[in-house]
Backbone as ProteinMPNN parsed JSONL, in Angstrom:
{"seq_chain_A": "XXXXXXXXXXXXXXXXXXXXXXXXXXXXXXXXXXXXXXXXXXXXXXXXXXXXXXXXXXXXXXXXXXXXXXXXXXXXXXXXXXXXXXXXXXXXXXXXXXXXXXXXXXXXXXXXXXXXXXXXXXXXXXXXXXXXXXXXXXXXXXXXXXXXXXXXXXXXXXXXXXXXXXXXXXXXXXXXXXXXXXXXXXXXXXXXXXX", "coords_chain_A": {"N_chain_A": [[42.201, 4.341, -81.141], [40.437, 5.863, -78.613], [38.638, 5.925, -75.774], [36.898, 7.942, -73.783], [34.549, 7.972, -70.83], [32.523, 8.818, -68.066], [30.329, 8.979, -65.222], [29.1, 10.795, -62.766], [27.847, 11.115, -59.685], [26.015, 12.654, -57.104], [25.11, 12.491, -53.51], [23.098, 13.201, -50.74], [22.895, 13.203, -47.365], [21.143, 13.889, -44.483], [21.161, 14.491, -41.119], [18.956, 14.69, -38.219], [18.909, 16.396, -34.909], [17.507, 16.576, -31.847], [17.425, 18.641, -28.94], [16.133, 18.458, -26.114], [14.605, 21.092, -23.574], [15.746, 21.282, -20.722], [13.647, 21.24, -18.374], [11.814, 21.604, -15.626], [9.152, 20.658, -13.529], [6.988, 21.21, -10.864], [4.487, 19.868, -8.098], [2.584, 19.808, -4.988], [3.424, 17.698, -4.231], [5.719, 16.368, -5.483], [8.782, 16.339, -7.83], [10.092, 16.828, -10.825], [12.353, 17.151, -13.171], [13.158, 17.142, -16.295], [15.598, 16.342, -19.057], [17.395, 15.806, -21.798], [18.765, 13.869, -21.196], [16.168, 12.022, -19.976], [14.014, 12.105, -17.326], [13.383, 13.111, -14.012], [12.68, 12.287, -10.745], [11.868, 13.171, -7.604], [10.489, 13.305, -4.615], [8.834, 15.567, -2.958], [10.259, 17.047, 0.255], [8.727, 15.781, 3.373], [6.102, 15.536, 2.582], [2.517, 14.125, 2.86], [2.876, 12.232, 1.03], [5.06, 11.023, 0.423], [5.532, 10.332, 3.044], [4.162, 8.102, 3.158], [4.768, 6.335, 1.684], [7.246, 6.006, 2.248], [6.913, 4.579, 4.576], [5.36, 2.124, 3.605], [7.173, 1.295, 2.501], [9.264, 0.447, 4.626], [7.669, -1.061, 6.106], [6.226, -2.91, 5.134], [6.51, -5.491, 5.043], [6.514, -6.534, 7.676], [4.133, -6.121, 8.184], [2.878, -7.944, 6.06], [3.571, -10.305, 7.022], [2.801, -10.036, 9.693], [0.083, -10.57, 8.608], [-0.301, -12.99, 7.593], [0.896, -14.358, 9.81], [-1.668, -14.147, 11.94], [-0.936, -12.693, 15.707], [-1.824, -12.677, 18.844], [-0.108, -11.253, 20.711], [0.778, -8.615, 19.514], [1.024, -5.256, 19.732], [-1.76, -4.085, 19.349], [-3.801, -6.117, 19.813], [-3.112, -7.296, 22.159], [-3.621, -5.436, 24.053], [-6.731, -5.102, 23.291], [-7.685, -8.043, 23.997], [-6.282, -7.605, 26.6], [-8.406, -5.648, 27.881], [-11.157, -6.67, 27.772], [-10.229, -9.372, 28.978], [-10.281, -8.228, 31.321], [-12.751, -6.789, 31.979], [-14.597, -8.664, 31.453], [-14.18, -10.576, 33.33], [-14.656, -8.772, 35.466], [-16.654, -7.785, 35.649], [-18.438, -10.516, 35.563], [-17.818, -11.337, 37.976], [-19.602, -9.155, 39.601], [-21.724, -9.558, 38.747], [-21.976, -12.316, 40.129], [-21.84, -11.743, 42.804], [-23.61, -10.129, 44.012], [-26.22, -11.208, 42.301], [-26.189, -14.421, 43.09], [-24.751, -15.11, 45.312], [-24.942, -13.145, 47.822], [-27.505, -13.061, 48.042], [-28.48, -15.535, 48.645], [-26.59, -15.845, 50.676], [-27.892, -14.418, 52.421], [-29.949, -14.957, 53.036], [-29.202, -17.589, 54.344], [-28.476, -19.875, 52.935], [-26.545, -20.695, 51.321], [-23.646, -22.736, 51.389], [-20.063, -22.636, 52.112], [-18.481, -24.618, 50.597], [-20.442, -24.467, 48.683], [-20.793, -21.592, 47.616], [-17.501, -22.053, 46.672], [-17.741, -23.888, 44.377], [-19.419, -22.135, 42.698], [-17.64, -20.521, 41.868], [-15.492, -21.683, 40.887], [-16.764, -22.462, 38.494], [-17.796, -20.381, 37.336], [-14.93, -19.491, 36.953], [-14.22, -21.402, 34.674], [-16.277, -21.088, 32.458], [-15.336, -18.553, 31.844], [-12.726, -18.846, 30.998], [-13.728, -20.281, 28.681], [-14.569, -18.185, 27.165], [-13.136, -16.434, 26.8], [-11.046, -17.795, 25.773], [-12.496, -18.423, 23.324], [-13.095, -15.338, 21.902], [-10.481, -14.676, 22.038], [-9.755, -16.296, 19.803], [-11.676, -15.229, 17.985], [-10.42, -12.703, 17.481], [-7.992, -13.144, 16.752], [-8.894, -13.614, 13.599], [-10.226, -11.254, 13.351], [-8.086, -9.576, 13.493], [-6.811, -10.409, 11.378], [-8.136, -9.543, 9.261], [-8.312, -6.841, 9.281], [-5.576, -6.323, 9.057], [-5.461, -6.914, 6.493], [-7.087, -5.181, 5.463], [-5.385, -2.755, 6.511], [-3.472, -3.43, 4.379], [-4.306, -3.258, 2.332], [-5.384, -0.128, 2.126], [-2.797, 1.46, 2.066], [-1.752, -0.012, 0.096], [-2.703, 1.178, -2.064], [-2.764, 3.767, -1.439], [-0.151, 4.416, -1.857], [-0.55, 3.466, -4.815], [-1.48, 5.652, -5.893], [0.101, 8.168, -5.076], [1.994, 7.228, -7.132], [0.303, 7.96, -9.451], [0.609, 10.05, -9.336], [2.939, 11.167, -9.511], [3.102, 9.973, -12.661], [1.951, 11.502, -13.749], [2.907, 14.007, -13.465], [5.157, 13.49, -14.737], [5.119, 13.265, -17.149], [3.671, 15.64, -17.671], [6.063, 17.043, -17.407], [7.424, 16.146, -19.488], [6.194, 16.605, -21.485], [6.336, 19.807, -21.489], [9.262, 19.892, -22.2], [9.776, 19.132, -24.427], [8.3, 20.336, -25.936], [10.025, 22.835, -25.427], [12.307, 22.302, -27.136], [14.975, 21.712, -29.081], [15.607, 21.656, -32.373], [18.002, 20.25, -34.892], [19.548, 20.345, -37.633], [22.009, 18.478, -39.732], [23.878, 18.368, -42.813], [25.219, 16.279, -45.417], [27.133, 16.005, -47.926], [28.283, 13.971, -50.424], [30.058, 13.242, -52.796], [30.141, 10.914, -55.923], [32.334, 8.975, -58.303], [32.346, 7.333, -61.555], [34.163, 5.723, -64.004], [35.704, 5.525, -67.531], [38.252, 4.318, -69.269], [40.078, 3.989, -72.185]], "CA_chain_A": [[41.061, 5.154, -80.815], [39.85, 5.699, -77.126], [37.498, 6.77, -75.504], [36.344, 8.436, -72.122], [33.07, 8.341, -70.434], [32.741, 9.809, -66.36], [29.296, 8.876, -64.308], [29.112, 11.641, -61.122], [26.507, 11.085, -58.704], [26.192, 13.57, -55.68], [24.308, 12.525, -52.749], [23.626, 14.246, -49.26], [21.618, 12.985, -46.055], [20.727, 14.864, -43.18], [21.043, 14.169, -39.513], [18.079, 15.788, -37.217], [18.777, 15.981, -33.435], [16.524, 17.15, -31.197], [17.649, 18.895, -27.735], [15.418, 18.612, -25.13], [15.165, 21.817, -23.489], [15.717, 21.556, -19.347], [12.228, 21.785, -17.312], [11.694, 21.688, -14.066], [7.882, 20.677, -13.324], [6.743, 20.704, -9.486], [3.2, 20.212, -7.789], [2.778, 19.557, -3.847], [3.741, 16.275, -3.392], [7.143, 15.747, -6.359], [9.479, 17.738, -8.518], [9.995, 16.194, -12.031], [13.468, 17.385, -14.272], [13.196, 16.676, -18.259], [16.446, 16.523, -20.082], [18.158, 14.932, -22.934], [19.095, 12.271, -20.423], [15.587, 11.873, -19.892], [13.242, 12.346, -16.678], [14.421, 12.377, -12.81], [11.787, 12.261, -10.114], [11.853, 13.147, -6.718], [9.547, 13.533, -3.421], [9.329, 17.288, -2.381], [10.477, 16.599, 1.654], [7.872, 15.801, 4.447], [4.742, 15.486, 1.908], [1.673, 13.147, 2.78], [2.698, 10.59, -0.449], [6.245, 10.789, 0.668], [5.244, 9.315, 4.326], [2.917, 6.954, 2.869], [5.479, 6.036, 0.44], [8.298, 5.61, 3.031], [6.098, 3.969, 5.532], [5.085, 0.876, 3.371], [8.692, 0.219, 1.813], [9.975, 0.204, 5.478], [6.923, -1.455, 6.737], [5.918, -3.987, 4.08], [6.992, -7.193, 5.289], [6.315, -6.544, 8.899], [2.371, -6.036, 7.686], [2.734, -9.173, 5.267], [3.723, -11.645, 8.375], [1.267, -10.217, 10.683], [-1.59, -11.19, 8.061], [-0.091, -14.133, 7.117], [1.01, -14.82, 11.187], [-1.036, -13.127, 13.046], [-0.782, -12.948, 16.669], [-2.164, -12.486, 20.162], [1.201, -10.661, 20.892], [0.932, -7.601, 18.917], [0.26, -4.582, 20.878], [-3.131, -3.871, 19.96], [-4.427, -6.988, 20.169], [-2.672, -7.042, 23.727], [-4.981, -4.288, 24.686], [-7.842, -5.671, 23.281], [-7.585, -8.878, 25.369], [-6.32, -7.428, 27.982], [-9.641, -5.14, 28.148], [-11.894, -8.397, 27.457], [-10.33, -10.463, 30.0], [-10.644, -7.448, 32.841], [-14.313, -6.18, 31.627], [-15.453, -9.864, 31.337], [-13.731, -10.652, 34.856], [-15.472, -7.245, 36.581], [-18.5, -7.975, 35.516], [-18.827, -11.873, 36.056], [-17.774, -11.113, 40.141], [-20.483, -8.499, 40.179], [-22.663, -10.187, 38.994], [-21.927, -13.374, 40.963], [-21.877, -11.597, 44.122], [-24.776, -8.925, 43.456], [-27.507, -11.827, 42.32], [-26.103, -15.314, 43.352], [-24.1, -15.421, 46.501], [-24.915, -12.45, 48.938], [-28.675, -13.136, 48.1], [-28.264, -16.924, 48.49], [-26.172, -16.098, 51.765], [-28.44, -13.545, 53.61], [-31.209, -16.961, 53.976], [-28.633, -18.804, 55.1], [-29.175, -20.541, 51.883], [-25.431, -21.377, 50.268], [-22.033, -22.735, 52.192], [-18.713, -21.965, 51.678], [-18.47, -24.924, 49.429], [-20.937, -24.357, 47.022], [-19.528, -20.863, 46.627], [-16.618, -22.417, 45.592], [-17.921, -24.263, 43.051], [-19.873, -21.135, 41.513], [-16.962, -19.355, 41.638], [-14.575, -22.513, 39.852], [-17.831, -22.794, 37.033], [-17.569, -19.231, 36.567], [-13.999, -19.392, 36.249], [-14.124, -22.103, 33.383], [-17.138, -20.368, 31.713], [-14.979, -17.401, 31.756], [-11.744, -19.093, 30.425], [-13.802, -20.547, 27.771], [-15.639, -17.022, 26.954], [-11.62, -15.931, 26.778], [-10.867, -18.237, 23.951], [-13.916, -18.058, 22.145], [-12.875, -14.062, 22.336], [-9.11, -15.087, 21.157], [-10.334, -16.929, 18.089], [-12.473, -14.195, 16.649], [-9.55, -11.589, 17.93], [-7.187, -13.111, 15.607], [-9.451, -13.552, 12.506], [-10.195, -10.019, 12.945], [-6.653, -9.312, 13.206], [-6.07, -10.452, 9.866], [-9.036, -8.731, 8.128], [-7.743, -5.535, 9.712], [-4.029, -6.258, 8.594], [-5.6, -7.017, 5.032], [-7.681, -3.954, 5.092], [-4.81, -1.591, 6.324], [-1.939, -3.25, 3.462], [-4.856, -2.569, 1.319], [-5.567, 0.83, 1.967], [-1.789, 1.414, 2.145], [-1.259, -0.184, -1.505], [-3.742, 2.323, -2.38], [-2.428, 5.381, -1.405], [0.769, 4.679, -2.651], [-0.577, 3.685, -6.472], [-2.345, 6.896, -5.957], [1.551, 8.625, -5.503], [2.591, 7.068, -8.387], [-0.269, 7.923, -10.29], [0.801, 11.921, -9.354], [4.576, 10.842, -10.665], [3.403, 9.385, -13.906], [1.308, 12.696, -14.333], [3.898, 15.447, -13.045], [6.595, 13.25, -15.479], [4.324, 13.354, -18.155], [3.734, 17.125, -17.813], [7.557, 17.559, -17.513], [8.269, 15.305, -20.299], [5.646, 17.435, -22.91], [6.961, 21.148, -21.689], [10.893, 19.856, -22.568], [9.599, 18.584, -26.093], [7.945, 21.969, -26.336], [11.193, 23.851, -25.568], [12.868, 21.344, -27.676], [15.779, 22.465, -30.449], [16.106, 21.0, -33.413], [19.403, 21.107, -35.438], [20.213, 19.384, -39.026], [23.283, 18.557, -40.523], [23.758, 17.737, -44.29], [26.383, 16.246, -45.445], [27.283, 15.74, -49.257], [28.999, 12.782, -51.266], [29.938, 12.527, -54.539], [31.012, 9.226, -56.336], [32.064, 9.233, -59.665], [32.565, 6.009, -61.969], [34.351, 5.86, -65.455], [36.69, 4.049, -67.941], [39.147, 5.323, -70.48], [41.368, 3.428, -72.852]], "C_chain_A": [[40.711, 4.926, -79.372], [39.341, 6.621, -76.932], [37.34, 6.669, -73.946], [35.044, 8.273, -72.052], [33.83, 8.425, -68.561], [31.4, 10.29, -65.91], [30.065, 10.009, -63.123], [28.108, 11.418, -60.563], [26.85, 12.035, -57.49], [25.061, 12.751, -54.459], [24.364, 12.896, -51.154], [22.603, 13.305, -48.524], [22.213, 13.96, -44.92], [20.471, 14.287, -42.13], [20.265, 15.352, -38.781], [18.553, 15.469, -35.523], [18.608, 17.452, -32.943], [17.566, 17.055, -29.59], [16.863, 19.159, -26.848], [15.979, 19.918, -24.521], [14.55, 21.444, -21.662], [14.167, 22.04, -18.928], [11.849, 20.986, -16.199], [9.783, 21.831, -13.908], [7.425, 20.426, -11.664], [4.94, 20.652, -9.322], [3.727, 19.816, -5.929], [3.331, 18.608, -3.031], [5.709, 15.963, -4.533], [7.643, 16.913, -6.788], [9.99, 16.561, -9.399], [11.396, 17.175, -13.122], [13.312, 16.963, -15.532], [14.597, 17.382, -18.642], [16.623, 16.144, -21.517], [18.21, 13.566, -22.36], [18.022, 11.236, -19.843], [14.64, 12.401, -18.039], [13.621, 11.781, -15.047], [13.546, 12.545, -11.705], [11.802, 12.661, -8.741], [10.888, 14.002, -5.364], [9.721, 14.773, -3.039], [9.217, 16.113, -0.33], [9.276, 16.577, 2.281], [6.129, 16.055, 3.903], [4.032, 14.275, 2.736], [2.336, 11.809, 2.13], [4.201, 9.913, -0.229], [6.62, 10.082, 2.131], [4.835, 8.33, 3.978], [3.875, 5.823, 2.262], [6.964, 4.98, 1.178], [7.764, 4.119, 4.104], [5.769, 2.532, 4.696], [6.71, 0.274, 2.722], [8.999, -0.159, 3.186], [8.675, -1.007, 6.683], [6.194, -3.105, 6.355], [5.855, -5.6, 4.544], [6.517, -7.669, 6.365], [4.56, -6.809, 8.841], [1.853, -7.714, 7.386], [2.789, -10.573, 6.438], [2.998, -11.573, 9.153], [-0.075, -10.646, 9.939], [-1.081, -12.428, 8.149], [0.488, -15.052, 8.81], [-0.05, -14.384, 12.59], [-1.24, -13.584, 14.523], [-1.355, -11.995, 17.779], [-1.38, -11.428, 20.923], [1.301, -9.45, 20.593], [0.716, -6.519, 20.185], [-0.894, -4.064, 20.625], [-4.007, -5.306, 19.978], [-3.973, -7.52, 21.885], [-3.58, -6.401, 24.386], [-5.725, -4.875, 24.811], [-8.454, -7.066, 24.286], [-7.506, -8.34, 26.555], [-7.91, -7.097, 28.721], [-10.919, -5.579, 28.425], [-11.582, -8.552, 28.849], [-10.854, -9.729, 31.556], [-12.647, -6.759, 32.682], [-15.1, -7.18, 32.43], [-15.141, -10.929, 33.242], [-14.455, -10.394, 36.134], [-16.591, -8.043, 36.616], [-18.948, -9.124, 36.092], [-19.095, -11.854, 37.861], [-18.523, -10.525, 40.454], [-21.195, -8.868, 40.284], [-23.543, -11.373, 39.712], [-22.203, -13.274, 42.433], [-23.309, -11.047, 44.08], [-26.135, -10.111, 43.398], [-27.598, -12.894, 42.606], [-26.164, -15.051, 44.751], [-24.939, -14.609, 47.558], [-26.949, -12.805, 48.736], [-29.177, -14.107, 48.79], [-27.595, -16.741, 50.548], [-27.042, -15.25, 53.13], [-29.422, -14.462, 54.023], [-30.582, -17.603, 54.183], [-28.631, -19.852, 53.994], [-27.656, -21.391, 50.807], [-24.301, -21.658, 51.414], [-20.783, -22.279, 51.302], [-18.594, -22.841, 50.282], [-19.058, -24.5, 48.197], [-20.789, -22.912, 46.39], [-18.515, -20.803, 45.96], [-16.709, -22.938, 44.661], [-18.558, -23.685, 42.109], [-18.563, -20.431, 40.904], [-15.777, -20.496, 40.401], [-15.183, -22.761, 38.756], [-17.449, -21.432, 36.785], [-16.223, -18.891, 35.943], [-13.775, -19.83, 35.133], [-14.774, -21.656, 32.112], [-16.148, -19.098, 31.296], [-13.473, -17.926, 30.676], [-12.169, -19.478, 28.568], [-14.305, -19.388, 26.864], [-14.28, -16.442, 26.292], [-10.982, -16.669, 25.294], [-11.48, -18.267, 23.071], [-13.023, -16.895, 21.441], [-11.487, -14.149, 21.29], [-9.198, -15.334, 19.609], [-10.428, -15.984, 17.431], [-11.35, -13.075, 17.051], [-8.743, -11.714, 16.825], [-7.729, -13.101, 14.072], [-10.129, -12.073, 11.851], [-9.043, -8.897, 13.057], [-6.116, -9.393, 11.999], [-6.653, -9.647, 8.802], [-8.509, -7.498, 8.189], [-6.732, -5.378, 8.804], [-4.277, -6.206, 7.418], [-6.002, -5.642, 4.334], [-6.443, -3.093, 4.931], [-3.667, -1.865, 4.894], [-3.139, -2.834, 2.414], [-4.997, -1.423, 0.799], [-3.994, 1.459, 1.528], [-1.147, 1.445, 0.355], [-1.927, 1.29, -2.323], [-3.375, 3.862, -2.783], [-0.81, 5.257, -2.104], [0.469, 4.467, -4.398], [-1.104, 4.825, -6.827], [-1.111, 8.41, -5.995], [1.883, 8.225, -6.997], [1.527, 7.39, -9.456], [0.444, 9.42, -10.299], [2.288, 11.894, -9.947], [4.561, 10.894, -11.801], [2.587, 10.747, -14.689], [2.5, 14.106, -14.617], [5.119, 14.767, -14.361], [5.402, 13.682, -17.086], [3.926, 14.858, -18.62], [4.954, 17.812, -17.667], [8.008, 17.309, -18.727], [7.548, 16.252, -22.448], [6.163, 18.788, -22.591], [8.441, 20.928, -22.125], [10.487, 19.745, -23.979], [9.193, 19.849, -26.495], [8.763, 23.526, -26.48], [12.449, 23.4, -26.215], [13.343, 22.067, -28.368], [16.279, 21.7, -31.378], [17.343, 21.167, -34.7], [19.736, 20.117, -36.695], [21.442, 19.738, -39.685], [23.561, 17.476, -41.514], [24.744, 17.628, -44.47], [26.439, 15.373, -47.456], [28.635, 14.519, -49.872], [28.897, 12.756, -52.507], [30.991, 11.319, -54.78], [30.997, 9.461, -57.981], [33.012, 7.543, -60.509], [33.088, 6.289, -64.011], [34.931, 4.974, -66.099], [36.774, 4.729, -68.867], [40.096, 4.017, -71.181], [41.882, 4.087, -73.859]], "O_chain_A": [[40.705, 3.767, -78.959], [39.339, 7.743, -77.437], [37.552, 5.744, -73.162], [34.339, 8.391, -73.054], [34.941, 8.224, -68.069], [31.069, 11.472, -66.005], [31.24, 10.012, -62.756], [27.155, 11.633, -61.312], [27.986, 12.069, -57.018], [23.989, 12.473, -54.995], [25.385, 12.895, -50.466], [21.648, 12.762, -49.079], [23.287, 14.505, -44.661], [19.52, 13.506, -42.104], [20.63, 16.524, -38.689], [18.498, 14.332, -35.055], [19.019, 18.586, -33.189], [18.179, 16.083, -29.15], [16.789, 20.372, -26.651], [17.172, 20.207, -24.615], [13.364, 21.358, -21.342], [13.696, 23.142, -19.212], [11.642, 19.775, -16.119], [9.193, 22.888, -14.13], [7.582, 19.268, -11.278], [4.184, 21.198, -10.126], [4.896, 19.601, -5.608], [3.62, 18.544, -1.836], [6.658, 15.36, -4.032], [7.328, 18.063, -6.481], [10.284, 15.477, -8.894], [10.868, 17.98, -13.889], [13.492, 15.748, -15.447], [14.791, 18.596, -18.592], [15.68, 16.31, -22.291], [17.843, 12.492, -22.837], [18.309, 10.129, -19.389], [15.06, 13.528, -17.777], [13.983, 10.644, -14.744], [13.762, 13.751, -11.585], [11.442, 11.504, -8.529], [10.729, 15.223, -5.337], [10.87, 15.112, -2.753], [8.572, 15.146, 0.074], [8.505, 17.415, 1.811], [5.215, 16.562, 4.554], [4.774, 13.456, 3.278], [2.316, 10.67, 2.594], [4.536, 8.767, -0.529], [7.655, 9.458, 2.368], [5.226, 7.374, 4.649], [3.688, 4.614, 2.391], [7.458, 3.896, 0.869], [8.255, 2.994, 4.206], [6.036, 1.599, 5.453], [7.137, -0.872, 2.581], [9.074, -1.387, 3.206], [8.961, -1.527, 7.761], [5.823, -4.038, 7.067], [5.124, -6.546, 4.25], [6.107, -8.827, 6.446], [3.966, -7.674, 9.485], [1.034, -8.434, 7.956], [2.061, -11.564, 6.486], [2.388, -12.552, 9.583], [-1.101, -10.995, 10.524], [-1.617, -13.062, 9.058], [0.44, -16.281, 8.863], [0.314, -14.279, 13.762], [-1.669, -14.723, 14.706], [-1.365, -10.769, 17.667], [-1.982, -10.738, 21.746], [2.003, -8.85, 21.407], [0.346, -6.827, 21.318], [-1.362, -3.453, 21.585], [-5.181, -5.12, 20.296], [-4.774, -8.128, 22.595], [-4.275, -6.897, 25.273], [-5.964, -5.412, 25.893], [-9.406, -7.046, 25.068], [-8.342, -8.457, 27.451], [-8.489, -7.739, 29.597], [-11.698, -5.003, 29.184], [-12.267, -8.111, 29.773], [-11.463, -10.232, 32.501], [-13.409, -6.408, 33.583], [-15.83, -7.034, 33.41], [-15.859, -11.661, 33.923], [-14.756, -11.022, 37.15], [-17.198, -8.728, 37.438], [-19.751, -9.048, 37.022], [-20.014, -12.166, 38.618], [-18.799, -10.739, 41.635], [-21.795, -8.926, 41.358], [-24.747, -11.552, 39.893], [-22.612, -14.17, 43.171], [-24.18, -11.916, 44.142], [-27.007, -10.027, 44.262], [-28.776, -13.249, 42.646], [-27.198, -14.817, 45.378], [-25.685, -15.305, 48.248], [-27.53, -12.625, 49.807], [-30.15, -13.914, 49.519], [-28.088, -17.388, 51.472], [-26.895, -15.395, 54.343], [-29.691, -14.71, 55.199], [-31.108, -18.704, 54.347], [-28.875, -20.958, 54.475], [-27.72, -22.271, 49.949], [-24.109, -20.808, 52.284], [-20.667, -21.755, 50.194], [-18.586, -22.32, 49.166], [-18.552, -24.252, 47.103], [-20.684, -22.735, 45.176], [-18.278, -20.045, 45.02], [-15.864, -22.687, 43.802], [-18.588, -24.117, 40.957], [-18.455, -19.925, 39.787], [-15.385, -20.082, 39.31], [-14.509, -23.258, 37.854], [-16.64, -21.319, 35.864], [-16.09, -18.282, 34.881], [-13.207, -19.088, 34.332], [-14.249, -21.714, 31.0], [-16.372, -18.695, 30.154], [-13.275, -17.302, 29.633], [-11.495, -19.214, 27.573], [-14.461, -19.713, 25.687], [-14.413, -15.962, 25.166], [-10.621, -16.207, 24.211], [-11.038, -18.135, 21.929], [-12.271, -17.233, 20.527], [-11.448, -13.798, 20.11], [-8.812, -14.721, 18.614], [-9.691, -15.663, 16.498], [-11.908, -12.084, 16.579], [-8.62, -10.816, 15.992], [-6.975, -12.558, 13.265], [-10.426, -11.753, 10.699], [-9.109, -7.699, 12.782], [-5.199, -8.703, 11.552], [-6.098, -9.181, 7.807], [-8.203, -6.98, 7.115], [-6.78, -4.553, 7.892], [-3.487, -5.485, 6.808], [-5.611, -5.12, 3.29], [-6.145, -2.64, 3.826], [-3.089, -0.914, 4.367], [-2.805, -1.974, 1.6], [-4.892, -1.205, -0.408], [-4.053, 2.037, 0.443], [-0.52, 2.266, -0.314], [-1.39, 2.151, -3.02], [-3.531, 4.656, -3.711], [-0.441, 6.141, -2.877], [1.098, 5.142, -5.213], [-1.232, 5.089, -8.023], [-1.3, 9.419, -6.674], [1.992, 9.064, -7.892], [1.91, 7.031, -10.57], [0.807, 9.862, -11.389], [2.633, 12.665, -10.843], [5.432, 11.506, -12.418], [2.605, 10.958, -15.901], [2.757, 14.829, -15.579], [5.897, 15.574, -14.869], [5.391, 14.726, -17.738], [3.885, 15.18, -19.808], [4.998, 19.038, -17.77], [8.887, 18.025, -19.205], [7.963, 16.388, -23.6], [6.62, 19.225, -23.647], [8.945, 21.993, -22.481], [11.101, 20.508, -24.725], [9.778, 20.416, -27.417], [8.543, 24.593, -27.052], [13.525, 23.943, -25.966], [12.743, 23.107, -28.638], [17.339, 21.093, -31.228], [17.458, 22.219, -35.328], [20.25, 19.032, -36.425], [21.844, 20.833, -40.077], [23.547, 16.255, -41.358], [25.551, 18.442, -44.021], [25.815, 14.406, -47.892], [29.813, 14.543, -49.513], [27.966, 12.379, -53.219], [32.028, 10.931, -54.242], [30.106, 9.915, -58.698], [33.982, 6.929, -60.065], [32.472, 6.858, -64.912], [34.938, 3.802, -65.722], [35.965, 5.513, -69.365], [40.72, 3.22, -70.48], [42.902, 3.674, -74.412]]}, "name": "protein", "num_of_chains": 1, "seq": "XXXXXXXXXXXXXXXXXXXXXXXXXXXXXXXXXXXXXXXXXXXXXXXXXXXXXXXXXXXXXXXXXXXXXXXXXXXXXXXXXXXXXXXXXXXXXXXXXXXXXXXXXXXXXXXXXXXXXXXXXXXXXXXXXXXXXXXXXXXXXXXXXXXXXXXXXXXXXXXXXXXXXXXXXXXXXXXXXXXXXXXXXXXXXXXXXXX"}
């Protein structure tokens, strides 16, 4: 005597994939691509964010050493001294001649020496007036340098904020032109036993 029996089972799953559909998002400053491959970014030419942008990558370091160095040397602090030492110069001789000396010399009242020794006090007064001057030159050299990498950082997180927007508005119109495609696929298994 024998006997058959013959289990079948069928079963299917389904694969969904989604095709991003190509979009192209621009505003004044970027231009933003959405694929499949995902999201590709780039600076429209000769923008504001794209100077700003360029300007601290290529600038960065040079900024960072003048806060962290800075110096007498630079060229506007060159100026600035310079302008100082000739102002503070002018003026001292005018005033030296103008209300000391020629006043002092029309009574017969000063010699040659002791003009020279107004004029070697004023020089020292003046040298020391000069470094004083130096001091606070560089300490407001650095606040400056701090201010501008500040402002600087600024405007560029202020680029990337317009990136993470423009990708973000690229990245929802592709999902929106998005194509979805399923494919089912069927299995059967079958299990028995006969003698």
């Amino acid at each position: 005597m024998g006997g058959r029996s013959s289990n079948s089972k069928a079963s299917s799953s389904s694969n969904k994939n989604t095709t991003y559909g190509t979009t192209t998002t621009s505003n004044p400053y970027i231009t933003s691509t959405t694929n499949n491959n995902g999201t590709i970014t780039n600076w429209q030419d000769g923008t504001a964010l794209q100077s700003v942008n360029n300007f601290v990558n290529n600038n960065i370091d040079n900024l960072l050493n003048e806060y962290l160095n800075p110096s007498l040397n630079n060229t506007t602090n060159q100026a600035k001294m310079d302008l100082y030492r000739r102002t503070l110069n002018d003026e001292t001789r005018k005033n030296l001649e103008n209300n000391i000396i020629s006043p002092l010399a029309q009574r017969n009242m000063i010699r040659s020496s002791q003009a020279t020794d107004l004029y070697n006090n004023l020089a020292k007064q003046n040298n020391d007036a000069i470094s004083d001057y130096a001091t606070s030159l560089l300490a407001s050299s650095q606040d400056n340098t701090a201010n501008t990498i500040n402002n600087l950082m600024n405007y560029v997180l202020q680029g990337w904020n317009v990136i993470n927007g423009n990708q973000a508005l690229s990245l929802n119109t592709s999902q929106g032109n998005a194509n979805t495609t399923s494919n089912t696929t069927s299995k059967s298994s079958s299990r028995g036993f006969s003698s």
